[in-house]
MARNUDREN-713937 format. One record per residue (C-alpha): residue number from 1; residue in one letter; z, x negated, y. Coordinates in steps of 0.1 Angstrom, whole numbers, plus 5000, padded with zeros to 4 digits. Example, Ala and Ser with C-alpha at 12.3 -4.5 7.8 and 13.67 -1.06 7.14 Angstrom:
<rs>
[r 1; 'a'; [5078; 4877; 4955]] [r 2; 's'; [5071; 4863; 4989]] 
</rs>
This chain:
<rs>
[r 1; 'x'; [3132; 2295; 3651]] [r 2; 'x'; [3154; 2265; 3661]] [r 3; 'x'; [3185; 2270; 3672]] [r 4; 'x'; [3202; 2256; 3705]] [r 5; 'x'; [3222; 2222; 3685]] [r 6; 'x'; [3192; 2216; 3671]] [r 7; 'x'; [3171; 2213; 3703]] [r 8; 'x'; [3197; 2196; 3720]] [r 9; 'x'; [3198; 2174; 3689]] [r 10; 'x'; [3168; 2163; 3693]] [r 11; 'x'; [3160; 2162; 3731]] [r 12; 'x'; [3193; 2132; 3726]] [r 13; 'x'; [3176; 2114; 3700]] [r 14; 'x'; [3141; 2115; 3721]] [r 15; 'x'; [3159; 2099; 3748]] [r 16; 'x'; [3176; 2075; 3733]] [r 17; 'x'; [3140; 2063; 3717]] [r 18; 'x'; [3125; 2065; 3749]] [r 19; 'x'; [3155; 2046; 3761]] [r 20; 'x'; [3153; 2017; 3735]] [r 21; 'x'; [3118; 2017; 3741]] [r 22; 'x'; [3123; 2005; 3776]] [r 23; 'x'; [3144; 1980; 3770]] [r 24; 'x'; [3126; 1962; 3744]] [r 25; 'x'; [3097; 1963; 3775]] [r 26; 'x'; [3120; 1949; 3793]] [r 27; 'x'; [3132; 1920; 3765]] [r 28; 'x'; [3096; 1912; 3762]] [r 29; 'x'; [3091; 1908; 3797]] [r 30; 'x'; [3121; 1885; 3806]] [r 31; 'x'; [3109; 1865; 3775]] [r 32; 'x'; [3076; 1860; 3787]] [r 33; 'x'; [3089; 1853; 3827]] [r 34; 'x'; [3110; 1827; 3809]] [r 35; 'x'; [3089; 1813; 3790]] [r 36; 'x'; [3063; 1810; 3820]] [r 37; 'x'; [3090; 1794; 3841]] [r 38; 'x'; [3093; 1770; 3813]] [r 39; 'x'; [3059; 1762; 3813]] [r 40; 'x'; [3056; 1756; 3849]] [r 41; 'x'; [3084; 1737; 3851]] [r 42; 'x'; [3088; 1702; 3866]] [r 43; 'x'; [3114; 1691; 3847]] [r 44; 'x'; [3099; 1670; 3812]] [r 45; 'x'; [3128; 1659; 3791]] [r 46; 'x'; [3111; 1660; 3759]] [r 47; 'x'; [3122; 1673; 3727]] [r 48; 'x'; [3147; 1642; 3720]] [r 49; 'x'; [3166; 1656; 3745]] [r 50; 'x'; [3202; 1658; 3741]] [r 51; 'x'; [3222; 1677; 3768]] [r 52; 'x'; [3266; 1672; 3773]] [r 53; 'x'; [3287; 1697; 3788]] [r 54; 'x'; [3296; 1674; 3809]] [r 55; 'x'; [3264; 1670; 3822]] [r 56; 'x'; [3268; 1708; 3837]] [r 57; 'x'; [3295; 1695; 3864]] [r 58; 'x'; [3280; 1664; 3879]] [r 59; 'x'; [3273; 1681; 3913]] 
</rs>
């Protein structure tokens, strides 16, 4: 018969695999939206493409 720790012991470790489950889901889904956004994007600056920091405060 199992004792009480032991239940409790695992009913923490199901949930925290259930748990990391999810968010690798989630990971894989936020790649792939990212990757389709990507894809469908207008902007084509080629893979010669070097980018300055300064570039990020133009506006």
């Amino acid at each position: 018969m199992r004792s009480k720790t032991e239940s409790m012991v695992r009913a923490s470790v199901r949930g925290n695999l259930d748990e990391r489950a999810a968010h690798g889901d989630r990971l894989k889904q936020v790649i792939a939206e990212l990757r389709q956004m990507s894809e469908n994007s207008a902007a084509k600056l080629g893979p010669s493409y070097k980018w300055k920091r300064e570039d990020c405060y133009e506006r």
